[in-house]
C-alpha positions, 0 to 999 in steps of 0.5 A: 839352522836350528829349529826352535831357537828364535823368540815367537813374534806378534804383533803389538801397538807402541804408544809414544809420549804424546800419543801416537800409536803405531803397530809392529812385531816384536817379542814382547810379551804384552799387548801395548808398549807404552813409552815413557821417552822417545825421540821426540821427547828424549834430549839426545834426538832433540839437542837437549831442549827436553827436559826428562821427567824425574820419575820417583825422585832419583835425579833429585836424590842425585843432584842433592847427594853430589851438589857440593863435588866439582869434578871437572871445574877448573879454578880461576888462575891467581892473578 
């Protein structure tokens, strides 16, 4: 194995969304992780019961721009 290739680790405290902190090693470069979603907040862990926060307006610029597409909606057959 070579020597010199693998990332130096340290330790480092995460603090989730609702404010538990924990300590563990990692290679990132700062003191604190600060999480702005995790599994008790993000919808894919919690059956989409979440909501996301819209940070800096993009889900709403998005939602705006694409209101008026319908991809995927079938038409009601004529009768």
């Amino acid at each position: 194995m070579k020597s010199d290739i693998h990332p130096a680790y340290k330790m480092i405290k995460v603090v989730m969304t609702d404010g538990t902190e924990f300590m563990t090693r990692s290679t990132y470069e700062g003191e604190t992780l600060n999480l702005d979603i995790d599994p008790k907040t993000h919808p894919a862990w919690t059956g989409g019961s979440a909501q996301l926060l819209d940070r800096g307006g993009r889900l709403s610029r998005f939602n705006s721009r694409f209101a008026g597409l319908s991809f995927g909606k079938k038409d009601a057959p004529a009768s």
